[in-house]
MMTF fields as JSON, N, C-alpha, C and O atoms, coordinates in Angstrom:
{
  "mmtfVersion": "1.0.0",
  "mmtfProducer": "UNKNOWN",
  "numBonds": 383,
  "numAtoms": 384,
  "numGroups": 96,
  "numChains": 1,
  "numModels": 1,
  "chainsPerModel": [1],
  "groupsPerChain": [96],
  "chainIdList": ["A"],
  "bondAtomList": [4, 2, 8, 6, 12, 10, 16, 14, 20, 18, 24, 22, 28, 26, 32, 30, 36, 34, 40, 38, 44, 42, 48, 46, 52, 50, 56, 54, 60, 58, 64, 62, 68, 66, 72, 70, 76, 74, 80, 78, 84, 82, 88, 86, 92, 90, 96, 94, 100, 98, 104, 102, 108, 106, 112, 110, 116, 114, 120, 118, 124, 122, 128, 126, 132, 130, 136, 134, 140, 138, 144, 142, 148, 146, 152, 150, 156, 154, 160, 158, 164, 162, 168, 166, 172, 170, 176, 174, 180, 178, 184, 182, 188, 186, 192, 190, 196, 194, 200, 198, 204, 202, 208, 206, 212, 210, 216, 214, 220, 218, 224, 222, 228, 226, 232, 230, 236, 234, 240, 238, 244, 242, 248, 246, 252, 250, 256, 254, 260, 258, 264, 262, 268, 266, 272, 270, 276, 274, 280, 278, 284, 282, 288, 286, 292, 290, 296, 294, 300, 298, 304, 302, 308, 306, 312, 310, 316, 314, 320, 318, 324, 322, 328, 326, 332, 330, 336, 334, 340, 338, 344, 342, 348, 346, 352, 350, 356, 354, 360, 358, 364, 362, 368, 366, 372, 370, 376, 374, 380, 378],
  "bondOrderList": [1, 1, 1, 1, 1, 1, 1, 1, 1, 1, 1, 1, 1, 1, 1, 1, 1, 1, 1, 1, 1, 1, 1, 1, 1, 1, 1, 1, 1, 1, 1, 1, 1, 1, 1, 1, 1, 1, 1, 1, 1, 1, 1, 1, 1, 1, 1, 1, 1, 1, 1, 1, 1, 1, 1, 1, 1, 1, 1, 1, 1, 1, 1, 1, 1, 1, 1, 1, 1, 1, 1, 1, 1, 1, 1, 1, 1, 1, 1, 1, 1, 1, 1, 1, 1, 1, 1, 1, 1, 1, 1, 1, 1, 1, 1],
  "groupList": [{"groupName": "UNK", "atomNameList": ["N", "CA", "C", "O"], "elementList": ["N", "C", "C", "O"], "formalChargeList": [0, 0, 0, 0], "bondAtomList": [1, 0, 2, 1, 3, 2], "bondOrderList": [1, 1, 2], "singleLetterCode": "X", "chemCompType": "L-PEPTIDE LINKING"}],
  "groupTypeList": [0, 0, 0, 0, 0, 0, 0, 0, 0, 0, 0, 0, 0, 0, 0, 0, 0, 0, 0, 0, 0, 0, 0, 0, 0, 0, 0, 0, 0, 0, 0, 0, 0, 0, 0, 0, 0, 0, 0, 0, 0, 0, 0, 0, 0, 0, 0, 0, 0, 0, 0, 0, 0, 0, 0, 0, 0, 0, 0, 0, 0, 0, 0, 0, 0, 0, 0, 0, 0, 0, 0, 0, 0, 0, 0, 0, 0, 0, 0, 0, 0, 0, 0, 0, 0, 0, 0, 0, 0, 0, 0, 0, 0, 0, 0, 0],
  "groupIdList": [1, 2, 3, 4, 5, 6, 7, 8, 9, 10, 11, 12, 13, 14, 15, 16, 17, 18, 19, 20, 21, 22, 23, 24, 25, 26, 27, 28, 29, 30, 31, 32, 33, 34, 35, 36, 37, 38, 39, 40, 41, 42, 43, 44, 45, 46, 47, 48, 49, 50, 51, 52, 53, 54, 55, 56, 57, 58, 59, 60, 61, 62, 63, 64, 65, 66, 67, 68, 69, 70, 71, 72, 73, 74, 75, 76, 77, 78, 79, 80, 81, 82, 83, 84, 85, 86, 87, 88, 89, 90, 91, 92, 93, 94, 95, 96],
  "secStructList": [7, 7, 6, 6, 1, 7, 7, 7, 7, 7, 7, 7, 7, 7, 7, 7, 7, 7, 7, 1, 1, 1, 2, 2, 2, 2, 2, 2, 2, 2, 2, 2, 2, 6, 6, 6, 1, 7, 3, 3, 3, 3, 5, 1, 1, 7, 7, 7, 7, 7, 7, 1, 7, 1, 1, 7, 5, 7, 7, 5, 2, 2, 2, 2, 2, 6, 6, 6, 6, 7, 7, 7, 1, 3, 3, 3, 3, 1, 1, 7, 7, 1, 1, 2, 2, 2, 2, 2, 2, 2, 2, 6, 6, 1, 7, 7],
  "xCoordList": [0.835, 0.0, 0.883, 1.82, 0.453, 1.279, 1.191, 0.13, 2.072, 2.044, 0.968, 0.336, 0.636, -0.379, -1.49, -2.178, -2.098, -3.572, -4.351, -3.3, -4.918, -5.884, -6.539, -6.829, -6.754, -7.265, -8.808, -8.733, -10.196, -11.188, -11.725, -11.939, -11.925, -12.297, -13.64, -14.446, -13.829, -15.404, -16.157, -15.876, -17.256, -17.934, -19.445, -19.875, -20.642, -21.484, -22.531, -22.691, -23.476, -24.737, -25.822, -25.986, -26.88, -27.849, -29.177, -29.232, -30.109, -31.622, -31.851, -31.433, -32.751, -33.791, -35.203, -35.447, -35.873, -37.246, -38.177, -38.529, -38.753, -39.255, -40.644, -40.482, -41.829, -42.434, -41.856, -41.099, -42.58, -41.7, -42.361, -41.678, -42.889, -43.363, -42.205, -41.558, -41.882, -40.402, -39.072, -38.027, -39.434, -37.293, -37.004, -36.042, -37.349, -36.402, -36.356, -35.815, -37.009, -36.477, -35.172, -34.122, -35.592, -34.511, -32.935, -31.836, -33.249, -32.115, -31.288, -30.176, -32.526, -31.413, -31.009, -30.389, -31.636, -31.231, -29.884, -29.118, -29.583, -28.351, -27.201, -25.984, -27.673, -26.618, -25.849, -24.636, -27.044, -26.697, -25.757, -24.71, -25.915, -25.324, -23.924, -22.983, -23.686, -22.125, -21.784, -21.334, -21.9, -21.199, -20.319, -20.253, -19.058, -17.544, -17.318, -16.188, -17.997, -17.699, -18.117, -19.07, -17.332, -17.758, -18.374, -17.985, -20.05, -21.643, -22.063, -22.207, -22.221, -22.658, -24.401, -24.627, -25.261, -26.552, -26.618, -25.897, -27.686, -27.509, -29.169, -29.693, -30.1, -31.237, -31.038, -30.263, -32.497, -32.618, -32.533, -32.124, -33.265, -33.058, -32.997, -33.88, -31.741, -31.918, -33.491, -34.588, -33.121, -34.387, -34.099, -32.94, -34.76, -34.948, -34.541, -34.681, -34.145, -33.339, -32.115, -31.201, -32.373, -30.666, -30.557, -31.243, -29.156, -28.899, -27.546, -26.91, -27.073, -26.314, -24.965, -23.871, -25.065, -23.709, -22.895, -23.206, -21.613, -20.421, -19.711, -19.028, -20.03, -19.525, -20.474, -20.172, -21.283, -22.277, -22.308, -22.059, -22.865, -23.144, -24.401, -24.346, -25.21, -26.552, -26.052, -25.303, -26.708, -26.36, -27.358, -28.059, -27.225, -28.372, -27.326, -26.098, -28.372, -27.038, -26.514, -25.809, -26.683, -26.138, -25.277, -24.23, -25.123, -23.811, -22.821, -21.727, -23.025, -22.495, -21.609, -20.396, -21.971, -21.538, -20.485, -19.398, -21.17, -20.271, -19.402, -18.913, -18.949, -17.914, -17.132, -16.997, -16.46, -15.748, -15.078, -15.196, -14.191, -13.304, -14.395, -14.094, -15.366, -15.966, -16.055, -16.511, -15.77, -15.425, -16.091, -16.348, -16.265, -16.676, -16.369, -15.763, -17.117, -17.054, -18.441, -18.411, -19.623, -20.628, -21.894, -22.365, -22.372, -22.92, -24.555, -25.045, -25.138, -26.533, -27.768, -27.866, -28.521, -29.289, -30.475, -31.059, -30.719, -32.169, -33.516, -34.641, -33.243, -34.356, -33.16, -31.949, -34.19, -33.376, -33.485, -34.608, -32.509, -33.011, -33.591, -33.776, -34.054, -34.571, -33.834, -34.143, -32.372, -32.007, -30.886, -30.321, -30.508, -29.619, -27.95, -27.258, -27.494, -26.125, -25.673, -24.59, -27.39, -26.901, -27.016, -26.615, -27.743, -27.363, -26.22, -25.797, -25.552, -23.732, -23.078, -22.286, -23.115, -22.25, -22.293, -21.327, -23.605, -23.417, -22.178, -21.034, -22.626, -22.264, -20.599, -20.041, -19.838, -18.483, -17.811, -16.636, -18.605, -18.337, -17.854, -17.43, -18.391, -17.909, -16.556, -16.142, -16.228, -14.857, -13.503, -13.199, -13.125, -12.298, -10.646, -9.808],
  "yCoordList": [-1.172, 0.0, 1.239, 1.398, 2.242, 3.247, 4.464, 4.453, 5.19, 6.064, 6.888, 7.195, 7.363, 8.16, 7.808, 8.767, 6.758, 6.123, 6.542, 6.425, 6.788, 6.794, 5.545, 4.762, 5.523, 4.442, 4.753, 5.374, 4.254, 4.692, 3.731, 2.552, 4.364, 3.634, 3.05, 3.532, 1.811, 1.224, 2.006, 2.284, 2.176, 2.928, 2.542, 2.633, 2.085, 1.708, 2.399, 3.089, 2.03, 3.304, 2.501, 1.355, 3.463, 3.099, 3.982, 5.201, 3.173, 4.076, 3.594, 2.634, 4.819, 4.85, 5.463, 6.627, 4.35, 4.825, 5.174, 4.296, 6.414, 7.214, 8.148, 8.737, 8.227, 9.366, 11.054, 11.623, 11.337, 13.218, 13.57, 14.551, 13.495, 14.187, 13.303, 14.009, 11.909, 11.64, 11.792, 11.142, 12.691, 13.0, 13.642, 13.139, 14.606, 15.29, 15.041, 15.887, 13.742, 12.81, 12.234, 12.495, 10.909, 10.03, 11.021, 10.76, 12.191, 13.159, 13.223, 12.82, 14.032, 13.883, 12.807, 12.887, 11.624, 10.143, 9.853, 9.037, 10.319, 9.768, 11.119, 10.976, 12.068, 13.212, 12.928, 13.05, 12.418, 11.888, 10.416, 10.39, 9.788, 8.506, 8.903, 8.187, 9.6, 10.174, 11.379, 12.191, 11.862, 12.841, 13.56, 14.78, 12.297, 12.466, 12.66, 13.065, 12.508, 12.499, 14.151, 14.9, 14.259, 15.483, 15.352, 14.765, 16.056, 15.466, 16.639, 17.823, 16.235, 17.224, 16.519, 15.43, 17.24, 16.912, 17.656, 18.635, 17.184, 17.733, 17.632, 16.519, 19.012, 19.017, 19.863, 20.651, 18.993, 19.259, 21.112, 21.587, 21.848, 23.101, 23.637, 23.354, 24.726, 24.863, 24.957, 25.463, 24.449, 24.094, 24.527, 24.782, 24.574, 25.204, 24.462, 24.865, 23.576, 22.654, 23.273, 23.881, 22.923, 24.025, 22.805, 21.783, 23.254, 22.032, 22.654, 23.442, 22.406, 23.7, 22.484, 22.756, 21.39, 20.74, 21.356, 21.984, 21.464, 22.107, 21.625, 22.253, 19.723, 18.959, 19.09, 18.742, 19.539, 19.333, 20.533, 21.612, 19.988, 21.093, 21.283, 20.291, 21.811, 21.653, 22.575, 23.548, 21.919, 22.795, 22.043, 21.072, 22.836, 22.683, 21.894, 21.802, 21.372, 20.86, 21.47, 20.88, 22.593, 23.986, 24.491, 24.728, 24.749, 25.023, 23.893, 24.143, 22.863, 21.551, 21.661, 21.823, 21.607, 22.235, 23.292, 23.267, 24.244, 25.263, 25.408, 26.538, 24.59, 24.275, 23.142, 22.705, 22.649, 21.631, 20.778, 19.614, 22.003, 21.852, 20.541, 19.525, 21.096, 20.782, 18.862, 18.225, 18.494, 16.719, 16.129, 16.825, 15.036, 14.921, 12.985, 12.205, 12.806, 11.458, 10.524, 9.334, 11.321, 10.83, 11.67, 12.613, 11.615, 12.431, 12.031, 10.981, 12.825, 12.061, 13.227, 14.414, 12.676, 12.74, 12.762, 11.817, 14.25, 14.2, 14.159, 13.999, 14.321, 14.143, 13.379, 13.181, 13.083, 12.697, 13.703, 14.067, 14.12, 14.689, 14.286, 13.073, 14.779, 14.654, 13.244, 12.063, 14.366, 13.521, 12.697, 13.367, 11.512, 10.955, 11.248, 10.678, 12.115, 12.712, 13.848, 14.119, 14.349, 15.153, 14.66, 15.201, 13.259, 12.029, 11.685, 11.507, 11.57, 10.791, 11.899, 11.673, 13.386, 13.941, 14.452, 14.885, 14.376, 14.113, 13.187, 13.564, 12.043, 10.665, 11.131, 11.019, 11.774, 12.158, 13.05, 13.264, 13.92, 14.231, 13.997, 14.642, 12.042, 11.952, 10.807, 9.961, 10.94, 10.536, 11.812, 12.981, 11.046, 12.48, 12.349, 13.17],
  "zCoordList": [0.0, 0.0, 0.0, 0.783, -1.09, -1.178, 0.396, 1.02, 0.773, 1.929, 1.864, 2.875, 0.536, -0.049, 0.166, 0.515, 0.126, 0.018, 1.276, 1.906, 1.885, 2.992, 3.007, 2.103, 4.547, 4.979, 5.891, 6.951, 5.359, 6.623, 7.295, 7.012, 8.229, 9.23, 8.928, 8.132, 9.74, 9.641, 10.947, 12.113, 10.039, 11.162, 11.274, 10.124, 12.258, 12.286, 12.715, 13.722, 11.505, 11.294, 11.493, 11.073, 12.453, 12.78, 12.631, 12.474, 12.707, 11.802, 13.55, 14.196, 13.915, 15.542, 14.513, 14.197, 14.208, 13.962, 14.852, 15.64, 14.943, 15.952, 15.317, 14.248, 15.948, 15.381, 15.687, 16.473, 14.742, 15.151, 16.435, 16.727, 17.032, 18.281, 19.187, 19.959, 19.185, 20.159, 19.329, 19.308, 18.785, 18.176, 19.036, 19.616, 19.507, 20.139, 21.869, 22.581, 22.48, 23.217, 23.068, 23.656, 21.642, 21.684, 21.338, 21.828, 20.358, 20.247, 21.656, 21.998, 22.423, 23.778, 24.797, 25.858, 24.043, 24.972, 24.138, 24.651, 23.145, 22.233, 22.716, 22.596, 23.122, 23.245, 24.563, 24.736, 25.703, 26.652, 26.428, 27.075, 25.979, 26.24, 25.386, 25.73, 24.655, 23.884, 24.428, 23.619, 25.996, 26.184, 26.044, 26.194, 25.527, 25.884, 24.635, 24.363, 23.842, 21.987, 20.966, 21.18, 20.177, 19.387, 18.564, 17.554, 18.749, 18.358, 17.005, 17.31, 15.665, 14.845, 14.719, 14.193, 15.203, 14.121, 13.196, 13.004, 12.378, 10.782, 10.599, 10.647, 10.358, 9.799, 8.265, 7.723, 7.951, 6.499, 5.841, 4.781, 7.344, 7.565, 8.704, 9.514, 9.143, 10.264, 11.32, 11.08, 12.151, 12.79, 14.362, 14.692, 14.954, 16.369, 17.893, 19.047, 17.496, 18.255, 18.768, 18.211, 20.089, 21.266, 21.766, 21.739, 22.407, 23.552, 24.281, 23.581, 25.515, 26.587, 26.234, 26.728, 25.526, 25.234, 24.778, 23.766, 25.244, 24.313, 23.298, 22.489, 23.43, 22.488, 20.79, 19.649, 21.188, 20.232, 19.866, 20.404, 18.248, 17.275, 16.368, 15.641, 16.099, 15.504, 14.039, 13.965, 13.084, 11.787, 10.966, 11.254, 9.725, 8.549, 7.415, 7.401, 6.482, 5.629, 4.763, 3.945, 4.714, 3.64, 4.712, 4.111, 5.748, 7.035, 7.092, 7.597, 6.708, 7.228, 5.552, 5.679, 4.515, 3.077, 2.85, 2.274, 3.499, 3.884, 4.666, 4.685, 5.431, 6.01, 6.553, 7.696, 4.926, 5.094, 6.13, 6.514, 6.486, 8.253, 9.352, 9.977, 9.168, 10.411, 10.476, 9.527, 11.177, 11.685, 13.082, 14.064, 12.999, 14.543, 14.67, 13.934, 15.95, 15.995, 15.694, 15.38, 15.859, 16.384, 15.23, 15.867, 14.169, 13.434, 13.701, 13.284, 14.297, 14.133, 13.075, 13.384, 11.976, 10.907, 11.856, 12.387, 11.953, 13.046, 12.117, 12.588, 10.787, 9.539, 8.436, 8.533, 7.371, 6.269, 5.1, 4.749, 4.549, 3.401, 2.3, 2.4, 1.082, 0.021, -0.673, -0.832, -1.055, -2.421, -1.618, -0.753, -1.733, -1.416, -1.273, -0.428, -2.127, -2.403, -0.874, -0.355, -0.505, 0.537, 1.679, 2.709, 1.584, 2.866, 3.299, 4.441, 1.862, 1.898, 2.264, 3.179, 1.779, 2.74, 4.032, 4.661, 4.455, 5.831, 6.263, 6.515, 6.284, 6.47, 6.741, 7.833, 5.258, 5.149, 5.825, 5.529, 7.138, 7.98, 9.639, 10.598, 9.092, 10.865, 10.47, 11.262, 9.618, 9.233, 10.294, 10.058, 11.195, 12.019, 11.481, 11.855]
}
């Protein structure tokens, strides 16, 4: 393997099927149980969702676009979007 190549990590993704009136429960049952980890959610548009975590980050997926830099450990998809392409780059964000 050349020095050049990158290597990624396996990483394991999970669907929590939920109605919308308990998302923003299980949201904070998952924020809670990854305290120690650096938390991006990602809505389809910014949306009104706070949280007093410092690890965590709430963004839209046109913020999350707009700023490449941004990495984490723990990415959680509090909606899904439309088209699939802006699913995957979510996804390419919790690559740290």
């Amino acid at each position: 393997m050349s020095t050049t190549s990158s290597t990624l990590k396996r990483h394991n993704h999970r669907v929590h099927l939920c109605k919308n009136e308990k998302k923003e429960a299980l949201l904070a049952q998952l924020l809670t149980q990854n305290t120690g980890k650096k938390i991006i959610v990602v809505t389809a548009q910014k949306s009104e969702l706070t949280t007093s975590q410092e690890n965590v980050s709430i963004v839209s997926d046109k913020e999350l676009y707009q700023n490449p830099e941004l990495r984490c450990e723990l990415l959680i998809s509090y909606d899904l979007p439309e088209k699939a392409i802006v699913y995957m780059s979510r996804i390419t964000k919790s690559y740290t």
